[in-house]
C-alpha positions in Angstrom: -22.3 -4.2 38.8 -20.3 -6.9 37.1 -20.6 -6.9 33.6 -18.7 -9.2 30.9 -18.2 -8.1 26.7 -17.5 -11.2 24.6 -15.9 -10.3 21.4 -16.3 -12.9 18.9 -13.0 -12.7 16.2 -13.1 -16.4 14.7 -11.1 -16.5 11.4 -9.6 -13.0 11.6 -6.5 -11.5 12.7 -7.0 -10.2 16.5 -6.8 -6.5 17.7 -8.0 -4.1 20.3 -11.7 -3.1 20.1 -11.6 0.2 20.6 -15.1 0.3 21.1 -15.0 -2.0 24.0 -11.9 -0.3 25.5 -13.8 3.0 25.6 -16.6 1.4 27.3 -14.5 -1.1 29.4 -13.2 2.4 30.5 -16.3 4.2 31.2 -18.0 2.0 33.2 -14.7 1.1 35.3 -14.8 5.0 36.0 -18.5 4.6 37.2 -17.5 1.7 39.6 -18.5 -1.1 37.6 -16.7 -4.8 37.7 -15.7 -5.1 33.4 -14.7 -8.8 31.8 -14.2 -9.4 29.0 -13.8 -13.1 26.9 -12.1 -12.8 23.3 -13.5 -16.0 21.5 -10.4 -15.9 19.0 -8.2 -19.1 17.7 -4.8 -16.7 17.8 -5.7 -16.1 21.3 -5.8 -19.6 22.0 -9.8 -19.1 22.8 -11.6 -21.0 20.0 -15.2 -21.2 19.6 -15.8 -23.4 22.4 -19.2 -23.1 23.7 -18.7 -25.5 26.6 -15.4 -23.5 27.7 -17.4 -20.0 27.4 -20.2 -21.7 29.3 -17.9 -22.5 32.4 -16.3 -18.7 32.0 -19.8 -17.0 31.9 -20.9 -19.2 35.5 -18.0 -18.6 36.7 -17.6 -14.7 36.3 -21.3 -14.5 37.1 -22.1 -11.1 35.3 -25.1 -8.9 36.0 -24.8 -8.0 32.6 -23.5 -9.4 29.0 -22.6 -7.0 25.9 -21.8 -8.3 22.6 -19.3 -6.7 20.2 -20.9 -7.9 16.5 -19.3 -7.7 12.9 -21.6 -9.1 10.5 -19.0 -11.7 9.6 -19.3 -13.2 13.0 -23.2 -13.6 13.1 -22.8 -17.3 12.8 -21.0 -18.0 16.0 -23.0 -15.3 17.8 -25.6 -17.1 16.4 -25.1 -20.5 17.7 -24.1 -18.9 21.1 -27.1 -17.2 21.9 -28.8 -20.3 21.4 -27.0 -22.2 24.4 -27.0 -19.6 26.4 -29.9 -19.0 28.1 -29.9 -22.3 29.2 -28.1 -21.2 31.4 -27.8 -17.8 31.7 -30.7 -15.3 32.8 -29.3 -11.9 33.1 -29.7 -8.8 30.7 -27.6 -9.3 27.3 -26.8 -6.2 24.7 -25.7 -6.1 21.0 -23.3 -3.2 20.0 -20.9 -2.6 17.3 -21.1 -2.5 13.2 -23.7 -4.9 12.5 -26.2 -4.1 15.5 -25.8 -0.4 14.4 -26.6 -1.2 10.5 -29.2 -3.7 11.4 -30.8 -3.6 14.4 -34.2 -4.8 13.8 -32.2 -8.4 12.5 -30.1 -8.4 15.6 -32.7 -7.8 17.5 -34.3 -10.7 16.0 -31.2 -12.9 17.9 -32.6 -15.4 19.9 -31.6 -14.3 23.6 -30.9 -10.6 22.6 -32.9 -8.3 25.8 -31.6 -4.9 23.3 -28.9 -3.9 20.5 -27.3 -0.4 21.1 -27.5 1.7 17.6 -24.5 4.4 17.0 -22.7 5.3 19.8 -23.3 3.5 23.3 -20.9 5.3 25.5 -24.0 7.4 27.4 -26.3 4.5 26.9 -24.3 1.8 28.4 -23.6 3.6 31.4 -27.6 4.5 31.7 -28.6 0.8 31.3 -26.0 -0.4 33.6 -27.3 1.9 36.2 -30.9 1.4 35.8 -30.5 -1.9 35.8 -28.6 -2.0 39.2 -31.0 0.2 40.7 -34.1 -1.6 39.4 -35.3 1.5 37.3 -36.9 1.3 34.4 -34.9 1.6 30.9 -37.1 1.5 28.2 -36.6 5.0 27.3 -32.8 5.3 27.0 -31.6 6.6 24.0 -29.5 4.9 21.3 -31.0 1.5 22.7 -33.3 -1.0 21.0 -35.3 -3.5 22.9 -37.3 -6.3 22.0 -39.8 -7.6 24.5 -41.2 -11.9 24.9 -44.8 -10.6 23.4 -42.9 -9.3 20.4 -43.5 -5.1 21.0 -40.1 -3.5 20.0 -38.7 -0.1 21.2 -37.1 1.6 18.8 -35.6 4.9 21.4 -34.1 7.9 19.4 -30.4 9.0 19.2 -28.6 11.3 21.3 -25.7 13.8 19.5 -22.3 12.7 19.0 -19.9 12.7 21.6 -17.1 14.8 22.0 -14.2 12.6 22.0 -12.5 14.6 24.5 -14.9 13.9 27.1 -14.0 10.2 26.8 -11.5 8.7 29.0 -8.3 7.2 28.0 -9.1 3.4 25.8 -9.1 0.6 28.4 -6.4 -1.3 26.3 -5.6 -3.6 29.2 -9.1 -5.5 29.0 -7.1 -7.2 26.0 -4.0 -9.5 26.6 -2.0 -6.8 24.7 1.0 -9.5 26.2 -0.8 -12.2 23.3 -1.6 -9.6 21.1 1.1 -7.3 20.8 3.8 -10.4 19.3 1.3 -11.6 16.5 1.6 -8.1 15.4 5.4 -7.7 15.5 4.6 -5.3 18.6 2.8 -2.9 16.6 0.0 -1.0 18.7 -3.2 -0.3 17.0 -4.3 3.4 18.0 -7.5 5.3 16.7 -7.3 9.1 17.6 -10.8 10.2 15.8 -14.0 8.7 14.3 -16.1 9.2 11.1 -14.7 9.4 7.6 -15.7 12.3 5.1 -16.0 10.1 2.4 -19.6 8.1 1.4 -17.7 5.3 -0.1 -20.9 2.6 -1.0 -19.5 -0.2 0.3 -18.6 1.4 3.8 -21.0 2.1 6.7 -20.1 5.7 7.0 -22.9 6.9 4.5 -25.8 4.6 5.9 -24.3 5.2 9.4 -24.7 9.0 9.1 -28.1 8.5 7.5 -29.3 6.8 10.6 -28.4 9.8 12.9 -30.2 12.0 10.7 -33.1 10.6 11.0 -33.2 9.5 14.9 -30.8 12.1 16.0 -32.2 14.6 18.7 -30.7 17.7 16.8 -29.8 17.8 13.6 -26.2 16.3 12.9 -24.0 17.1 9.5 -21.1 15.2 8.6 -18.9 17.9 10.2 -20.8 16.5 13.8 -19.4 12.9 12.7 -16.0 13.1 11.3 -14.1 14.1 15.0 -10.7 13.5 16.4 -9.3 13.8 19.8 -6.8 16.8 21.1 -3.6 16.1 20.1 -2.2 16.4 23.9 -5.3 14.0 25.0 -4.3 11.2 21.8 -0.4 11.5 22.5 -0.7 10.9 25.9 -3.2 7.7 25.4 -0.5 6.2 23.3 2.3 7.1 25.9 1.0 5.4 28.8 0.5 2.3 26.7 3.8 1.9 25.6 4.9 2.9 29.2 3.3 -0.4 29.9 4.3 -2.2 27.1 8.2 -0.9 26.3 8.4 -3.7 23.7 6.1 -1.8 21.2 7.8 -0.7 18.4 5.5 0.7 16.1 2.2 2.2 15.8 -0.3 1.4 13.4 -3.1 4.2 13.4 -6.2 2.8 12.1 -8.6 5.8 11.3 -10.1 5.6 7.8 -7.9 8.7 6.6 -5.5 9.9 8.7 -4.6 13.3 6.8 -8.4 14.3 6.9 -7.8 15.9 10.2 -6.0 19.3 9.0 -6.1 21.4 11.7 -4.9 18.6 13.9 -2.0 16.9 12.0 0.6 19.5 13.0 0.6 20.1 16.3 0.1 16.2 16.9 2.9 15.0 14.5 5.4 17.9 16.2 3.9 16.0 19.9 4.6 13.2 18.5 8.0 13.0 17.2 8.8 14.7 20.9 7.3 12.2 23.0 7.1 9.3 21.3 9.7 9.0 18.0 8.7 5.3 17.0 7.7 4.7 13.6 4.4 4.8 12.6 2.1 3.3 10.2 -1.5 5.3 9.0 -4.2 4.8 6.3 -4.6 7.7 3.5 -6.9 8.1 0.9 -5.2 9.2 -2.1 -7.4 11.8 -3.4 -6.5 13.9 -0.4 -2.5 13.4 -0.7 0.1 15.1 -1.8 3.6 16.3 -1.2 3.6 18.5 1.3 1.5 16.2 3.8 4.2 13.3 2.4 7.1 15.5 3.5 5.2 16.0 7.0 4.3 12.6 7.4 8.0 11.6 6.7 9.4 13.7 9.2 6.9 12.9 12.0 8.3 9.1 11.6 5.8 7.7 9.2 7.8 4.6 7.0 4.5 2.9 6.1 1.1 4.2 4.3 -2.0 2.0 3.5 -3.6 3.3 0.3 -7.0 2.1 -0.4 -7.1 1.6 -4.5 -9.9 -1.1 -4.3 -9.9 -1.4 -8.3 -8.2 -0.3 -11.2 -10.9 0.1 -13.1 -12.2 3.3 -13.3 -16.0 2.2 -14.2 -15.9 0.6 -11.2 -15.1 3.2 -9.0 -17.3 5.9 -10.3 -20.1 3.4 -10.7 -20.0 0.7 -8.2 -17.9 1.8 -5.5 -19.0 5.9 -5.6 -15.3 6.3 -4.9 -14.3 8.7 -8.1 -10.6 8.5 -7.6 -9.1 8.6 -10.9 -5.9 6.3 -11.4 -3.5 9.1 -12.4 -4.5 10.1 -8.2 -3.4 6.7 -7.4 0.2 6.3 -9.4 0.9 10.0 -8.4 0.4 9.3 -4.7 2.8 6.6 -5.1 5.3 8.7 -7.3 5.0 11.0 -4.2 5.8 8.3 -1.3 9.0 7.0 -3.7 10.0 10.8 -4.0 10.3 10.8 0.1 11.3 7.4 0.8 8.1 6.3 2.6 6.8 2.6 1.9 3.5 1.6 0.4 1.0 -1.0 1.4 -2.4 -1.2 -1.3 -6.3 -2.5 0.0 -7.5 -4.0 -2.9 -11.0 -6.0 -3.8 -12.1 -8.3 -6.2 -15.8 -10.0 -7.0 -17.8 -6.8 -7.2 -21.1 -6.5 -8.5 -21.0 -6.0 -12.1 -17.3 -6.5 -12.1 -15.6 -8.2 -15.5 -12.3 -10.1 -15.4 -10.9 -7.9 -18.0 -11.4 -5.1 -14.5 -9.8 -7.3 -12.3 -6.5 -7.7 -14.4 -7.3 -3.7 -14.6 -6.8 -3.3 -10.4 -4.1 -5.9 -10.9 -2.1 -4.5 -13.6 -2.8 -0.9 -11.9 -1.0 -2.6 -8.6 1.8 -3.5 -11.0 2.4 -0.4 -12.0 2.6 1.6 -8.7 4.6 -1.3 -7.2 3.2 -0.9 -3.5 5.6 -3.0 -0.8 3.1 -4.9 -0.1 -0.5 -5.5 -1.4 -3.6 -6.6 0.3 -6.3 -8.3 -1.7 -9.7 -9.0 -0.6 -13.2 -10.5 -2.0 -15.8 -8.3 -1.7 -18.6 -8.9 0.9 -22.1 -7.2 1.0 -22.4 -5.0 4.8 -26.1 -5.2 5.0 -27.9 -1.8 4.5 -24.6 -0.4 2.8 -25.4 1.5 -0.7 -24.0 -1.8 -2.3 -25.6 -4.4 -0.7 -28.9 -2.5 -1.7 -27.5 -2.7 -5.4 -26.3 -6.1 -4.8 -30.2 -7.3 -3.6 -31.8 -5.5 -6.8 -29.8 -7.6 -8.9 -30.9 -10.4 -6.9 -26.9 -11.4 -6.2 -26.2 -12.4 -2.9 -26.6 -15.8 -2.0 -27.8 -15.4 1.8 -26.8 -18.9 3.2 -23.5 -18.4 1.6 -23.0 -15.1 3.6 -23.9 -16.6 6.5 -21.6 -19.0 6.4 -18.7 -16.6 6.2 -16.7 -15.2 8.9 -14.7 -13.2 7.3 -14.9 -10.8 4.1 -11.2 -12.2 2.2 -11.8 -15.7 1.4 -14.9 -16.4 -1.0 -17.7 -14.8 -2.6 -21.1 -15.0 -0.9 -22.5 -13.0 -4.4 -24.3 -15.9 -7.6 -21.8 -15.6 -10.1 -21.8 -18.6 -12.3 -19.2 -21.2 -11.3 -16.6 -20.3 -13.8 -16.8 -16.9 -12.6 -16.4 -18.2 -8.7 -13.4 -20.9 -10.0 -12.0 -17.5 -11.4 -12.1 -15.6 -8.0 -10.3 -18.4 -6.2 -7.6 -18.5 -8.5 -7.5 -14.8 -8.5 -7.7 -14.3 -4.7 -5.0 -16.9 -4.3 -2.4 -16.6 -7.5 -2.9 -12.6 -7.5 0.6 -11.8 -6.8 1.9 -14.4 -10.2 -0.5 -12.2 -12.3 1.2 -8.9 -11.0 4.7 -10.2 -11.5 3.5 -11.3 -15.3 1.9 -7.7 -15.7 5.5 -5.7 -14.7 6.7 -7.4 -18.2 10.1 -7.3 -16.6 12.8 -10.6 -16.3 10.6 -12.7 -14.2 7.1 -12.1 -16.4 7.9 -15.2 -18.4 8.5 -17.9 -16.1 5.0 -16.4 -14.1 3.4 -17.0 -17.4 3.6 -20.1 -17.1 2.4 -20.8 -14.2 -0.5 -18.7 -14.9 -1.7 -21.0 -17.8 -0.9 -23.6 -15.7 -3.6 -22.7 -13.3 -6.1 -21.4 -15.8 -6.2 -24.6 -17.3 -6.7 -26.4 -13.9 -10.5 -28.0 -13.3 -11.9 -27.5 -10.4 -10.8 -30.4 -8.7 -7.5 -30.0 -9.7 -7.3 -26.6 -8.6 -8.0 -28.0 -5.3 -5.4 -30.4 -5.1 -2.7 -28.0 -6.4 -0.1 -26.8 -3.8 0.1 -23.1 -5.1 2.3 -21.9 -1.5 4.9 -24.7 -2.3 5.3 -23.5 -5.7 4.8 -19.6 -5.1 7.7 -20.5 -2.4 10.2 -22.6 -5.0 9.9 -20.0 -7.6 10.0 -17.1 -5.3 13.3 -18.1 -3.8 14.5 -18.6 -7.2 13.5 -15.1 -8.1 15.3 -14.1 -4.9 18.4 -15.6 -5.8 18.9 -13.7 -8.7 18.1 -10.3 -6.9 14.6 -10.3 -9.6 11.6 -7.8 -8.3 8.5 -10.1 -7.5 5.6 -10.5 -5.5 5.5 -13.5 -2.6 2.6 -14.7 -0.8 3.5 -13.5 3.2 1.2 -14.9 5.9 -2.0 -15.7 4.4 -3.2 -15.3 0.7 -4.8 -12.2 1.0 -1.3 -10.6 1.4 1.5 -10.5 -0.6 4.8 -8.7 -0.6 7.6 -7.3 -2.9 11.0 -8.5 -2.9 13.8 -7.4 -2.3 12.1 -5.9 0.6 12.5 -2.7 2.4 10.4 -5.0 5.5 13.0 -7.4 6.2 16.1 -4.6 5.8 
C-alpha cells in the first residue's frame, strides 16, 4: 500500500517529526510504500497548493496522513479544501492538535478519521484493513466521521513500550536540507511523556484523555517512558554513520534528567560510542550538582532551562508550574560552577499577566545571564488547562488565532491596544531591556533607546528599523569588550556577547 504524510511547517524552523519517522518506520517494516511532502519555506516547499496538487497525482497514494500543530490549521485548512477535487482516497489526522481536539479536526472538510494518542498500532490496522477491504470502524485510537454526520469515537489502547518500536525512519526527511540550517545538529528524542502538569502543555489534558478512553487503567508512571539506553545509542549511531557531518545533538525530550535510572548507563554509552557534544532540556526544579557534574562529563556544553516568567504569581497561579526563582538562579549558579552554557524559554502575554511581571521574567533573565535567551508570546493549545482559563475570561480572539502559524510572533488573546503595542515592543526590544536591567556600563546608552521606543506610536513603531540599530549599537558594545544581549536569527532569540557560541 502506498501511503504519503504531508507535514505542514509554514513559518517555523524545520525538524524531524519524530512521530512520522516512527510510523514512516513501522509501516515500511509491514511492506508498505511511505512518502512523505514537507510543506516548509526553509525546505524550499512553500505552501503551494498547485505544486502539492501535481506531487499527490503523481505519487498516487492509497492513503494520506496529516501531521497537525494547531498553528498550522490554516494551511491544513485551505488544503483540505482543494483536495478532494482531486483526490478520493482515505485521509488521516494525527499529531498534537488532532489528539487534543478531535471532534474540531474531525470537523475538517475532507478528513475520513483523526488518530487520538498514539497511532503506531492504529496506523498499521487501518493501512491493512484498508488494503484488504476490511472493515475499520472499530480500530482503536481512531476517530471517524461519516457523510450522514454519525461519528465514531473508538477507545484507546495502552501505551506502547518504546522498545518495541523500531529505529525513527529519519531518512523520510532531507536530513541533507535539514541538517545545515541547524549548524548539523541532530534532533534526537529517546522517551515520551513529561511528569510535570504544566497548564499550558498538553501533557496534563493528554493524560486525562487516556484515562478516560484507555482500555486499562494508565497512571503517569504508564506515560512518562524512555527507550533502553543500548536501543537510543544505537538509533543515534547509525544516523550519524550516515550523516558524518553531524556535530552535535540536540535531545528534545521535555526534561531530560527525569529519566533516573536511565541517565547513567546511557551517558557512560554515550561518551563511548558517540563523544559529540550534546545539547538537552532540564527543568530546574529537578537540577542540581551532581546531575550538572554528570551531564558535563557525558559531553553536555548546552542546557535549555524553561523559566517562562519571573514572576512568581504567575507561575504558581497561571502557569501551575511552582518553581520558585531562587530554583532558577541556583540552577544557573550550578551550570557556571561546571562550565556548561545556558539557553532560557521564556513567555510573554499571559492571561492576567501585568507589565510590571514582564520586566519581572526580564529582569529575572538578567540576573541569571543565560548564553542565549529565547522569548515567546504565549498562545492558547486548545483544551490545555489555560486555554480553559483563557475562554472563561472571554480572552482569546478566535480569528486572530486562526490566523497564526506560529506561537512567537503576536498575541491572539483581547488585550487593549496599548497592552498589544506593548507586546510587540517587548517581543522585539526584549534583549535592550535586559541589557538596561544588568545596571552595568552599557545600561545607559540601552536606556535610551528604550524611551526611544516607548514613546514611539503605533505607526512609528512600525516604521522603525530596531535590527539596524540593535546591530550599530551592539557592535559598538562589542568593540569595547561590554556584556550585552544581540538579536541572533529571528526576534525571538537573542544572545550574550562575548560569546562562548562563536569561541
Amino acid at each position: 500500500m502506498k501511503i504519503l504524510f504531508i507535514n505542514f511547517n509554514i513559518g517555523s524552523t524545520p525538524g524531524i517529526n519524530n512521530g512520522l519517522a516512527i510510523l514512516s518506520a513501522i509501516l515500511k517494516k509491514k511492506g508498505h510504500k511511505v512518502d512523505l511532502i514537507f510543506v516548509c519555506e526553509d525546505l524550499d516547499y512553500g505552501f503551494d497548493l498547485r505544486r502539492i496538487e501535481k506531487d499527490i497525482t503523481g505519487l498516487a497514494p492509497d492513503m494520506i496522513g496529516i501531521s497537525l500543530m494547531e498553528t498550522q490549521i490554516k494551511y491544513a485548512s485551505s488544503f483540505l479544501k482543494t483536495l478532494r477535487n482531486y483526490y478520493k482516497g482515505f485521509v488521516i489526522c494525527g499529531g498534537p492538535y488532532p489528539s487534543m481536539d478531535p471532534e474540531g479536526c474531525l470537523s475538517l472538510e475532507g478528513v475520513d478519521a483523526v488518530c487520538v494518542g498514539e497511532g503506531e498500532d492504529a496506523m498499521v490496522e487501518v493501512a491493512e484493513a484498508l488494503e484488504s477491504g476490511k472493515d475499520y470502524k472499530n480500530i482503536r485510537n481512531l476517530w471517524f466521521r461519516f457523510s450522514d454526520g454519525s461519528v465514531i469515537k473508538n477507545r484507546l489502547r495502552p501505551f506502547k513500550d518504546l522498545n518495541d518500536l523500531p529505529a525513527e525512519d529519519k531518512e523520510l526527511f532531507d536530513l541533507d536540507k535539514i541538517l545545515p540550517l541547524k549548524n548539523y545538529q541532530l534532533e534526537a528524542m529517546l522517551g515520551r511523556g513529561c511528569i510535570y502538569q504544566c497548564s499550558y502543555c498538553i501533557n496534563r489534558s493528554y493524560l486525562d484523555r487516556y484515562k478516560e478512553l484507555c482500555d486499562r487503567p494508565v497512571t503517569i508512571k504508564d506515560y512518562v517512558r524512555v527507550k533502553d539506553a543500548k536501543v537510543a545509542i544505537n538509533e543515534i549511531k547509525e544516523t550519524i554513520a550516515r550523516h558524518p557531518k553531524i556535530k552535535k545533538i540536540a535531545f528534545i525530550d521535555d526534561n531530560f534528567i527525569m529519566y533516573d535510572n536511565f541517565l547513567e548507563d546511557f551517558f557512560t554509552r554515550y561518551k563511548d560510542q558517540i563523544a559529540l557534544p550534546f545539547m538537552c532540556n532540564v527543568n530546574p526544579a529537578s537540577y542540581n550538582l551532581s546531575k550538572a557534574k554528570l551531564l558535563k562529563e557525558a559531553g553536555c556544553d548546552d542546557i535549555r532551562f524553561g523559566i517562562e516568567s519571573g514572576s512568581e504569581r504567575v507561575k504558581k497561579e497561571i502557569l501551575k508550574r511552582n518553581i520558585p526563582n531562587r530554583s532558577v538562579i541556583n540552577a544557573f549558579k550550578i551550570n557556571n560552577e561546571v562550565g556548561i552554557m545556558t539557553s532560557s524559554f521564556n513567555m510573554i502575554g499571559l492571561p492576567t499577566e501585568s507589565k510590571e511581571e514582564i520586566f519581572e521574567t526580564l529582569k529575572l533573565n538578567a540576573a541569571i545571564a543565560p548564553d542565549t535567551v529565547k522569548l515567546m508570546t504565549f498562545y492558547p493549545f486548545r483544551n490545555t488547562p489555560i486555554y480553559d482559563l483563557c475562554e472563561k475570561l472571554k480572552l482569546i480572539d478566535y480569528d486572530k488565532k486562526f490566523e497564526l502559524d506560529n506561537y512567537d510572533t503576536f498575541s491572539c488573546l483581547k488585550f487593549p491596544p496599548e497592552h498589544h503595542l506593548f507586546l510587540r515592543k517587548i517581543q522585539t526590544a526584549f534583549n535592550w531591556y535586559m541589557n538596561a536591567f544588568f545596571y552595568n556600563d552599557v545600561s545607559a546608552e540601552y536606556d535610551k533607546m528604550i524611551k526611544h521606543i516607548e514613546g514611539l506610536a503605533e505607526e512609528e513603531w512600525g516604521r522603525f528599523d530596531f535590527y539596524s540599530a540593535d546591530e550599530e549599537i551592539s557592535r559598538k558594545m562589542r568593540k569595547k569588550g561590554l556584556t550585552h544581549y544581540s538579536k541572533f536569527v529571528n526576534r525571538s532569540l537573542a544572545v550574550k556577547f562575548p560569546s562562548r557560541h562563536f569561541n
